[in-house]
N, C-alpha and C positions, 0 to 999 in steps of 0.2 A: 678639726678631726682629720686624721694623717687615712693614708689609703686603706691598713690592716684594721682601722677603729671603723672605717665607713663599711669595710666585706662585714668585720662580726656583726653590725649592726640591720646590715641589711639581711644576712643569714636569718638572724634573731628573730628579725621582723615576719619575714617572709616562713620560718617556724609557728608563729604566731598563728598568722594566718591559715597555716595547714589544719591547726588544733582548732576550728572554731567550729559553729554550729553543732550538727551531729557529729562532727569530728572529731571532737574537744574530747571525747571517751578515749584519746589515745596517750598512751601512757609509758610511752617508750620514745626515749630522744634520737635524735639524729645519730649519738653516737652512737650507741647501743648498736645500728644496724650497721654503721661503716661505710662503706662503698654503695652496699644494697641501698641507703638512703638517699644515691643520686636516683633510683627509677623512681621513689617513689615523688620524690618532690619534682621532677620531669613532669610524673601523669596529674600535677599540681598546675604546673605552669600551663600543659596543654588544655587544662580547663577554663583557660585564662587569656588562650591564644598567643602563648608567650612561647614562638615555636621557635625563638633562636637557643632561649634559656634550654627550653624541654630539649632539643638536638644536643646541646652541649652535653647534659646532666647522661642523658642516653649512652651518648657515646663513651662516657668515664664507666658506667653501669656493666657496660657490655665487655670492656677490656678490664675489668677490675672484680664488676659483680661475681658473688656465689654463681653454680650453675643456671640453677632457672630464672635467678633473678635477670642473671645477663642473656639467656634467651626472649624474658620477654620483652625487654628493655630494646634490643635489635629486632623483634616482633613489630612494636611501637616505630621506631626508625620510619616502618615501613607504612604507616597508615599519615602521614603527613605530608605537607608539600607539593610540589610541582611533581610532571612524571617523571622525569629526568631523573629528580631527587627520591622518589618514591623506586623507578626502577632499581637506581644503586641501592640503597636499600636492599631491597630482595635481592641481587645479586650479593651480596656482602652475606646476608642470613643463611641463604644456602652455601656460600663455603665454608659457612661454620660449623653448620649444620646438615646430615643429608635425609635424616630420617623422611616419609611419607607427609608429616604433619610440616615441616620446613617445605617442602618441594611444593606440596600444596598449597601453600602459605603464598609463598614466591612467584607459581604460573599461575594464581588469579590476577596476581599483580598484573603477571608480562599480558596475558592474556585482555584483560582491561586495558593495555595499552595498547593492544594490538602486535605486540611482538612478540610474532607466532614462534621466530627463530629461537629467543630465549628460553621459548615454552619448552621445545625441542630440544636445545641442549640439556635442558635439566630435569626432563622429564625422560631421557635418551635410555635408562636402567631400569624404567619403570616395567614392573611386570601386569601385563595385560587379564591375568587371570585370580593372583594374587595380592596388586595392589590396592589402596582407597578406591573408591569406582569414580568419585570426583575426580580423582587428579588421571582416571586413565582418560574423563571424557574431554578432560582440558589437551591431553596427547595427544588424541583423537585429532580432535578439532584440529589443532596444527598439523596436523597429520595431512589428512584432508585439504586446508589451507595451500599449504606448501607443497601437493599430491606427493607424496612420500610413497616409494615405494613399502609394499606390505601393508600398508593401509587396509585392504580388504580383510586381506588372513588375519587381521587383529581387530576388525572392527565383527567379524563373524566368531572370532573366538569367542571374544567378550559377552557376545549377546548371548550365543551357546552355553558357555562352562559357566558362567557366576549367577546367584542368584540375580533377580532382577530386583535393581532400585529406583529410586527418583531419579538417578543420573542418567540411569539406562532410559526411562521415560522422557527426560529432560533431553536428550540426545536423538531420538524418534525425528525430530525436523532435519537430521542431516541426512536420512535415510531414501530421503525423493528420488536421489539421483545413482540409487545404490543397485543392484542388482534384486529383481524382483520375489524370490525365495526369500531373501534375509528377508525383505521390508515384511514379508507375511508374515515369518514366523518372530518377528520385532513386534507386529503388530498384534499377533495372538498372544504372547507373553504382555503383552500392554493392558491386557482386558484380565487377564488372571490376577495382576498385580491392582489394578486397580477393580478387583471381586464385579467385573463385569461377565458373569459368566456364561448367560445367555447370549452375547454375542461371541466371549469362546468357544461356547459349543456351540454354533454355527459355523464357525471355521474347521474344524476337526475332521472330515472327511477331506476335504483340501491340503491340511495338514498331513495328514496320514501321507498324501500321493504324493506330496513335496522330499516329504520321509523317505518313503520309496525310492524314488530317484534319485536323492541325496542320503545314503545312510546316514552320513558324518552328523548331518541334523539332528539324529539320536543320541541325547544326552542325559545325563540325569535329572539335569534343571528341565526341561524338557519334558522330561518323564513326569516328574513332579509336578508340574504346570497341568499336564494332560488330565493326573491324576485328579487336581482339585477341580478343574471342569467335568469330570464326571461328575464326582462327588454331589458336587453342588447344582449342578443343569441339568442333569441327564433324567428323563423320564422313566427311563428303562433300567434300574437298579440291578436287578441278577444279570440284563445281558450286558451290562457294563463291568460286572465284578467279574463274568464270564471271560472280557478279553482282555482283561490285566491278567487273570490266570494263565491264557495262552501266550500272552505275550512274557508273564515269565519264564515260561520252558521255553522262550523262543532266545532269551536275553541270559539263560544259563550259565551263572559266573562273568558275568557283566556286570556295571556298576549300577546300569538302568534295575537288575533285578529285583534288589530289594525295592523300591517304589513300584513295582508291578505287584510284587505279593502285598506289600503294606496297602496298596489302594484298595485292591482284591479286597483285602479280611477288612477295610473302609465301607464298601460297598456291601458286601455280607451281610456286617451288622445290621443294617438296615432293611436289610429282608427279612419277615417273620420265617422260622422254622431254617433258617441257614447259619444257625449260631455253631457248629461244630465246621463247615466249612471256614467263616469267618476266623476262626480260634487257629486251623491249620496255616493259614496263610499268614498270620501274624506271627506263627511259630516258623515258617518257611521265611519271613521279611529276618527273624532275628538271625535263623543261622546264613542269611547269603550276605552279610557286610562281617565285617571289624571294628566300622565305626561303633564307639561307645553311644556316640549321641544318637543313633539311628535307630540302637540296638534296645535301647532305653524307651526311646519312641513307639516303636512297637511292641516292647515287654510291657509297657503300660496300657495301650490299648489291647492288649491278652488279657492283662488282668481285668481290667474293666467290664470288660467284654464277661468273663466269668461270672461277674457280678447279675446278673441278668439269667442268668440259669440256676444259681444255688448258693446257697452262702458255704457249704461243704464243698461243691466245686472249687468256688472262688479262694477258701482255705489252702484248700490241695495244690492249686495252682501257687499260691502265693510261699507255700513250702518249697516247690520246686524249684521258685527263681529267686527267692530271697538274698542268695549267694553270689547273684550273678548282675544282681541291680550295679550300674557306673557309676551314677549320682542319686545318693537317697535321695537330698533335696526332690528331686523332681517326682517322686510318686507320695510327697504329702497330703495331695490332692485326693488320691486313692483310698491311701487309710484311714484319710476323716472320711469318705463314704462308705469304708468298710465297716469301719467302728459305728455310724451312724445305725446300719444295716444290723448288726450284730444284737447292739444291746434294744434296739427295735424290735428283734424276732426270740429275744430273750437268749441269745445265744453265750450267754456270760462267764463260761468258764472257757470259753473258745477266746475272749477277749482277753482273759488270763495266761492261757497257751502262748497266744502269740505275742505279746509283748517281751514273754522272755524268749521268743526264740528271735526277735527283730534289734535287739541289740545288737551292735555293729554291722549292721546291714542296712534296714532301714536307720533313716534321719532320726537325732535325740530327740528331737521336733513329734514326732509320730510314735517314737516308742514311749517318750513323756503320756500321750495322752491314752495311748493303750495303757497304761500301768497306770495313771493316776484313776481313771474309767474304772480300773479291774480294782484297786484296792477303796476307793469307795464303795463299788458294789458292795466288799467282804465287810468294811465298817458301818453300811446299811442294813446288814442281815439279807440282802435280797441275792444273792450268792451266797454258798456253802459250800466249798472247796469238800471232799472227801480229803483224807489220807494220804494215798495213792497222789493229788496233787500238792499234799502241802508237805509230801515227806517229812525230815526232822524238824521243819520248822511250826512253828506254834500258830493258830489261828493272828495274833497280834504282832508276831515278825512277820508274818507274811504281808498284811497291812502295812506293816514300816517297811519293808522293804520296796513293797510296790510306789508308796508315799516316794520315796527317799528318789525313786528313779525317776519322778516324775517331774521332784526339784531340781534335777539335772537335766532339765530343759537347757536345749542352750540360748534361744533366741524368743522363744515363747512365753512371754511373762503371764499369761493366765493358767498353765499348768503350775507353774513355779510358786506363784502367787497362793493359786487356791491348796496343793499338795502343802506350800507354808503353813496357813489356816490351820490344816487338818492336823498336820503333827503337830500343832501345839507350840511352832519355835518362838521365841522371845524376839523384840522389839532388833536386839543387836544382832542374834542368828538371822534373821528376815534380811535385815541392811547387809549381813558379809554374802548370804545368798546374791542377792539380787549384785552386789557390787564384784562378783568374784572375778579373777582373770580367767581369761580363755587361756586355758591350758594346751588344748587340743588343736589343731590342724588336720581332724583326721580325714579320708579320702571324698570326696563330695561333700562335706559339710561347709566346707571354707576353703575358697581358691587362695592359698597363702602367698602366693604373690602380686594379686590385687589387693592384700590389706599389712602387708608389710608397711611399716613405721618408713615415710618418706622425711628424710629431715629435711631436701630443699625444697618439698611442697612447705612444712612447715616452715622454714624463713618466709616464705613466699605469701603465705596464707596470713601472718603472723604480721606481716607487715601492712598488707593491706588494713587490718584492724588497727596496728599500733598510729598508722598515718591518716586514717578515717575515710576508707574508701569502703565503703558497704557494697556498691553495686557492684562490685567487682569479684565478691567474695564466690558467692556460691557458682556462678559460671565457672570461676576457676575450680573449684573443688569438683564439678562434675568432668570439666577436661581433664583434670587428677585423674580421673578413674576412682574419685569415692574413694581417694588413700584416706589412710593412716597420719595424724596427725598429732602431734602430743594435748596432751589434756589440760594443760595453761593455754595452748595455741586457740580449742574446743572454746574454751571459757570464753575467751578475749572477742573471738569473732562473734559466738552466740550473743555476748553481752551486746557490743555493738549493733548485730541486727536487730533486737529484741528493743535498743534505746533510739536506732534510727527509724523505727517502724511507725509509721500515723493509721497505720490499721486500714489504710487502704493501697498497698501494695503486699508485697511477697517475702519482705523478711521476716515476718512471724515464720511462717510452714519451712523456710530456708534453713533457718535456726534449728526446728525442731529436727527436721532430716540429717542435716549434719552430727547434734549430740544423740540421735538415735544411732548412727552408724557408730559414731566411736562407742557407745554401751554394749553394741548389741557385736563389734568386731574387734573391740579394745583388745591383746594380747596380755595387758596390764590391770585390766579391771578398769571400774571406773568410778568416780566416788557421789555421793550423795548430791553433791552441786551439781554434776554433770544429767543426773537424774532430776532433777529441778528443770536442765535446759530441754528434757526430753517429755516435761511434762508440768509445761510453764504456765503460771497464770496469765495469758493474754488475755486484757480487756478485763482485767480484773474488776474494774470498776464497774459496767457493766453486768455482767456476769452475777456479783454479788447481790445488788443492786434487787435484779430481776429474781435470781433466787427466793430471795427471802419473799418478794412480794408475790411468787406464785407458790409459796410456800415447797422449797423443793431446798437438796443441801447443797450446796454449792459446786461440792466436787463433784458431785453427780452430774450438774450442768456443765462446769468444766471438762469433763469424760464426753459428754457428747457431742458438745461442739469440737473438741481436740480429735477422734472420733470420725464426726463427718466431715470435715471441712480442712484438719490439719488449720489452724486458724487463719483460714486464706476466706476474706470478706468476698473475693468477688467470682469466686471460684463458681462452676456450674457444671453439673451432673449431664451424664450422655443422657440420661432420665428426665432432665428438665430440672433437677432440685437446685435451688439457689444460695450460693451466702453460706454464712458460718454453720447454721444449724440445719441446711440441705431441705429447706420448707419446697414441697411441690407448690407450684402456682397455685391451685385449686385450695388445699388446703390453706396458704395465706391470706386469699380470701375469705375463707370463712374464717380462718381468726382474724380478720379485720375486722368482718362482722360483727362478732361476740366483744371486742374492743373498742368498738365503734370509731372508724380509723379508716377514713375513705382514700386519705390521700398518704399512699408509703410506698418507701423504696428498699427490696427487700437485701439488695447489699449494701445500705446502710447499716454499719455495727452494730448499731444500740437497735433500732430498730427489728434487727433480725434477732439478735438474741430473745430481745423480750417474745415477739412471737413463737419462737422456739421453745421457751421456758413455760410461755402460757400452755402451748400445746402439748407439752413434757407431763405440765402439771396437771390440766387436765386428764391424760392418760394416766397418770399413777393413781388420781382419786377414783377413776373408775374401773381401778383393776385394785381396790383395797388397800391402797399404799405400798402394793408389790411394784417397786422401781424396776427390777430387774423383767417383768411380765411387761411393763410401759418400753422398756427399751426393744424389747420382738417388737412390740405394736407398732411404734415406730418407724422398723423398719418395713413389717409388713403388714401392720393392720391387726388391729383389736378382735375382730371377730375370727379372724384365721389362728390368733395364739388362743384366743378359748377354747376352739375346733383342736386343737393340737392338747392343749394341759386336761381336757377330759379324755382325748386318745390314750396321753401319756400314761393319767391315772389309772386307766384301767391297764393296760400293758404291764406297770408294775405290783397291781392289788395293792395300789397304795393310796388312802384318801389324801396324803401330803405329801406328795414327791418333793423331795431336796432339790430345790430349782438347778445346783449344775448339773444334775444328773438327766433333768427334764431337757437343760440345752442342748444336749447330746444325742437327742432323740427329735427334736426338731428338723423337718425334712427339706429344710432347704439351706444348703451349703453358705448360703450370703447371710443367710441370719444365723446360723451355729457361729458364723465367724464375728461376725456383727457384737452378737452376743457376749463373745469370749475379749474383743476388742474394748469391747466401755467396761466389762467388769474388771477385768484388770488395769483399766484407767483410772476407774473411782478408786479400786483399789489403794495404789500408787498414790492420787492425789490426797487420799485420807491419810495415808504414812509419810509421805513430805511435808502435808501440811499442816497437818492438825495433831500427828505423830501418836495417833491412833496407832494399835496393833493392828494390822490386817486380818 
C-alpha cells in the first residue's frame, strides 16, 4: 500500500469512526462540507486526545474555513495545551478578530495565566460603561494589578453608570483597599441586586449623606436601586412615594427624574385612596425620558393601575395611549387582564370596540384574542351588536370578520387553532394557516434582525448534525442569538437530538425550542414536519402505554406532559413539581398510595408519566369526562374550578358555558394561560397525528 492508498484509508477509517454510535444519523460526507470538515473532525480527534491531529486540522479550518466555522475552529486553538500554547492562541484569535466576545474569549485566557499585560493590551479600547461587564472586570483587575493610572475614575464609573451584575458582585473583593464611599455604595447596590432589601434599607440614610457630599454618586442606576429598596423595605409607603416626588422636582430634566416619578406612582399604588396620585406620576415618569423602553414601562403601569379603579377608566386610558405604545409585545400581559376583566363584568360590546381599534397598535397576539372573545360572544348569542356597531355589515360577517382576525395570530396557536374550529376551515385550510410565512416585520412584533436567515450559523449548525455532535448544538444556537436557520438545517439537528436522547438529559426540550422558534419566526413558513419537531411524540412508548391504561387519549397526555415539562425528565419547578408531568411531592404520594408503589423515583420516565396519567385520569372521571375542566384542576385544584364554572355560569345565564369562553373568565392569569397551552397542544397533536380535523 503506496503512501496516497494508506491517507485514503486512514481518512475512510477515521470517517467511519465519526458516524458511529448516535453519530451514525449523519448524513453528509466530508466532502459536502470542504474545508469546514477539518473543525469538525479536529473536535473528533480532541475527544480522543489526539491534540497534534485536532491542532493541524484547526489550523487548515481557520485559514480556509467559512466564517464561523473558522472562528470557532481558532476559538478551539485556544482551549488546549500548555499556556504558552494556549497563550498564542488567544493572541492569534484577537488579531483576527476584535469584537467584545474575541477579547473576552482571549483575557480569560491571559488572565488565567496571569498576564496581566496581555489583558491590558487587548482590553486597552474597552469601554467602561458600554462594554461586556465580564471583560471590563478582567480590565479592571489588570488595571489594578499593574496600578494603571485611571483605575479609580473607571472603576467608580463602572459601578455608578451600568446596571449592576454578577461581575459587578464578583468584583466586590477588589474594593477593600478602594476608597470608602465607592465600597458603601458597591456594597448597597450588592444587596439590591441580590433582593436583600432590608439590609438596603438600612444603609439609605448613610447613603443619602454620601450623596450629599458627592453629587456625582447620583445616577440613574442609583436611583433605580434606591427606588427598589423603597418599594420592597420601606414601612412607610406614602412617605416614601412622598420623596421620590420631591426628589423629582428636585432632579427636573435629569436622567435620575423619570425613576423618581416611576417609583413615586410605585409607591402610590400601594396606598389605598392614592390611586389618582399614583396615575400622575406615571404619566410625569412617561413624559420626562425618550427612552422607549422606559416610556413603555411606565405606560404599562398607568394602565394597569387604571384597572383597579374602573373598567370605563382603564378603557379611556387605553384610547389615549394605544398610539403611543413602542413595543406591543410588552403590554400582552395587560390585555389578557383586561379582556379577563371585561367579559367577567359582562362588558362585551366594549371587547368588540376595542379589538378594532387595537390593530396595529397593540400586538396580533392581543388583538387575536380580543376579536376571537368578541366574535364568539356574537355566535353564542350572548352579545347582540345593535346597528350603530355592526354598520353595513350583517350579523355573520361580522362574526367572520372577527373569526378571520383572530386566525391572524401570529405566534399564538390557541386563538388560530380555535378561530380555525369555528369557521369551519377544512383539514388543508387549517395546515396553509398554521404553516403560513411571516410576512410581516412589523414594529415591536419582531426584532428583524435578531431572526434574520444566518447562512454561517447554518453551515455551522448543520454540521455539527451532519458529523454527530449533539451536545454542541443547542449552546451554540443560543450563543447565535436564537437565529434563523434553514429548515433542512431545523430537521437534521431536531432529528439528531430527538435520536440521541435516553430520556434522561436535555435534547428532547433542545429540539422542541429550536423547531418552535423556527415556526413561530420562520420568514418562509414552515412545513408540517417542522410542526411534528414542535410537537413530538417523546416517550411514545410510555405515553401510549399509560394512556390507554388510565383510559385517557393519548394526545391529551401528550399536551400535558409537552406542556409542563417541555419533555425535560429531570426538570423541577420553583414550586417543588417534578419530572415530566410537574407531580407536587405530596400529590405523588398519594398516588403511590392508590398504586400501591412504596418505592419510586419521580424523574424516572415511565414512572412519572404513569403517575401523571393516573392523576389526569382520575381528574377527568371526576369532573364528567370534561378533560379540558381536569386540565384547570391540575393546575389549580378541583375544588377551585368548580367554585369558578358555577361563577362563570351564572355571570353568563348560561346552564352550559362553551368551555373557551369559560377559560377567559378564569381569574387567575397562570391557568387562562395554562389552559390555552394544552388545548392547543391536543389540538396540534390530534391534526399531526391522527389527522383529525381540529
Amino acid at each position: 500500500m503506496n503512501k496516497v492508498q494508506l491517507k485514503k484509508f486512514c481518512l475512510a477509517f477515521l470517517i467511519s469512526l465519526i458516524f458511529c454510535s448516535c453519530s451514525s444519523s449523519a448524513t453528509k460526507s466530508v466532502k459536502d462540507f470542504g474545508d469546514d470538515s477539518n473543525y469538525f473532525i479536529a473536535l473528533r480527534s480532541l475527544s480522543k486526545n489526539d491534540y497534534k491531529d485536532a491542532r493541524q486540522k484547526l489550523n487548515k479550518a481557520v485559514k480556509k474555513g467559512t466564517p464561523l466555522v473558522a472562528r470557532r475552529s481558532a476559538e478551539t486553538l485556544c482551549s488546549f495545551g500548555d499556556v504558552q500554547e494556549r497563550v498564542a492562541a488567544a493572541k492569534k484569535l484577537i488579531s483576527l478578530y476584535s469584537d467584545d466576545d474575541a477579547l473576552l474569549f482571549a483575557c480569560r485566557i491571559f488572565s488565567e495565566s496571569r498576564e496581566s499585560g496581555y489583558v491590558l493590551s487587548a482590553a486597552k479600547d474597552v469601554s467602561i460603561t458600554e462594554s461586556n461587564d465580564a471583560l471590563i472586570a478582567l480590565k479592571l483587575e489588570a488595571m489594578n494589578k499593574r496600578s494603571i493610572q485611571g483605575y479609580d475614575d473607571d472603576l467608580k464609573k463602572w459601578y455608578l453608570e451600568k446596571p449592576f451584575t454578577q461581575s459587578h458582585y464578583k468584583y466586590l473583593e477588589y474594593l477593600g483597599d478602594f476608597e470608602e464611599p465607592l465600597s458603601f455604595v458597591a456594597g448597597f447596590r450588592a444587596d439590591v441586586y441580590k433582593r436583600n432589601y432590608v439590609s438596603a434599607y438600612s444603609k439609605l440614610d448613610a447613603l443619602e449623606e454620601i450623596c450629599g457630599e458627592h453629587s456625582e454618586y447620583y445616577t440613574e442606576q442609583l436611583m433605580s436601586d434606591i427606588g427598589k429598596t423603597h418599594l420592597y423595605g420601606t414601612r412607610d409607603i406614602a412617605g416614601s412615594a412622598r420623596w421620590f416626588q420631591e426628589k423629582a422636582e428636585a432632579f427636573s430634566g435629569q436622567p435620575m427624574e423619570f425613576y423618581c416619578w416611576f417609583y413615586a406612582g410605585r409607591l402610590y399604588d400601594k396606598v389605598t385612596g392614592y390611586g389618582s396620585r399614583a396615575s400622575a406620576a406615571y404619566k410625569n415618569a412617561v413624559e420626562s425620558t425618550d427612552d422607549i423602553q422606559k416610556k413603555d414601562n411606565a405606560r404599562w403601569y398607568l394602565l394597569k393601575d387604571s384597572l383597579t379603579e374602573s373598567s370605563a377608566r382603564c378603557i379611556k386610558i387605553v384610547k389615549e395611549n394605544l398610539s403611543e405604545i413602542g413595543d406591543p409585545a410588552y403590554y400582552d400581559d395587560f390585555f389578557d387582564l383586561l379582556a379577563n376583566r371585561l367579559i367577567s363584568e359582562g362588558e362585551y360590546e366594549e371587547i368588540g370596540e376595542l379589538y378594532k381599534i387595537m390593530k396595529g397598535h397593540a400586538s396580533r397576539e392581543a388583538t387575536a384574542k380580543f376579536a376571537y372573545i368578541y366574535g364568539r360572544l356574537l355566535q353564542e348569542k350572548i352579545c347582540i351588536p345593535d346597528d350603530s356597531i355592526l354598520g353595513e355589515l350583517s350579523l355573520e360577517e361580522e362574526i367572520d370578520a372577527a373569526l378571520k382576525t383572530a386566525l391572524n395570530s401570529a405566534t399564538d396557536l390557541y386563538y388560530k387553532v380555535q378561530a380555525a374550529e369555528h369557521l369551519g376551515l377544512s383539514d388543508y385550510q387549517i395546515e396553509k394557516e398554521l404553516c403560513t410565512p411571516r410576512k410581516d416585520f412589523e414594529k415591536g412584533f419582531i426584532k428583524e434582525s435578531a431572526f434574520r436567515m444566518n447562512p454561517d450559523a447554518d453551515r455551522l449548525l448543520s454540521g455539527y448534525a451532519a458529523f454527530g455532535f449533539p451536545e454542541k448544538i443547542y449552546s451554540e444556537w443560543v450563543r447565535l442569538g436564537q437565529c434563523l436557520v434553514s429548515e433542512e438545517t431545523v430537521i437534521n439537528i431536531c432529528r439528531l437530538l430527538q435520536k440521541c436522547s435516553d430520556g434522561r438529559d436535555d435534547y428532547y426540550p433542545q429540539s422542541l425550542r429550536i423547531a418552535s422558534r423556527y415556526a413561530n419566526y420562520s420568514s418562509v413558513g414552515s412545513s408540517r414536519e417542522i410542526l411534528s419537531y414542535c410537537f413530538p411524540k417523546c416517550y411514545d412508548e410510555f405515553i401510549t402505554k399509560y394512556a390507554e391504561k388510565y383510559d385517557i387519549e393519548p394526545e391529551v397526555l401528550f399536551a400535558l406532559i409537552r406542556s409542563e415539562s417541555f419533555f425535560d425528565s429531570d426538570v423541577t419547578s420553583s414550586a417543588g413539581a417534578v419530572g415530566l408531568s410537574q407531580l407536587m411531592t405530596f400529590t405523588a404520594e398519594d398516588v403511590a398510595k392508590r398504586l400501591k408503589k412504596s418505592d419510586y423515583d419521580l424523574t424516572d420516565p415511565e414512572t412519572n408519566i404513569e403517575f401523571g396519567a393516573w392523576y389526569l385520569g382520575n381528574l377527568i372521571s371526576r369532573l364528567d369526562g370534561n378533560y379540558l375542566d381536569a386540565f384547570y384542576s391540575y393546575n389549580a385544584g378541583i375544588s377551585r374550578v368548580r367554585k369558578w364554572k358555577q361563577s362563570s355560569a351564572f355571570g353568563f345565564g348560561l346552564k352550559n358555558i362553551p368551555e373557551d369562553l369559560f377559560l377567559e373568565t378564569l381569574p387567575y392569569t397562570e391557568t387562562r394561560e395554562y389552559g390555552r397551552k394544552l388545548v392547543s397542544a391536543t389540538e396540534l397533536y390530534k391534526f399531526l397525528y391522527i389527522k383529525d380535523k381540529i
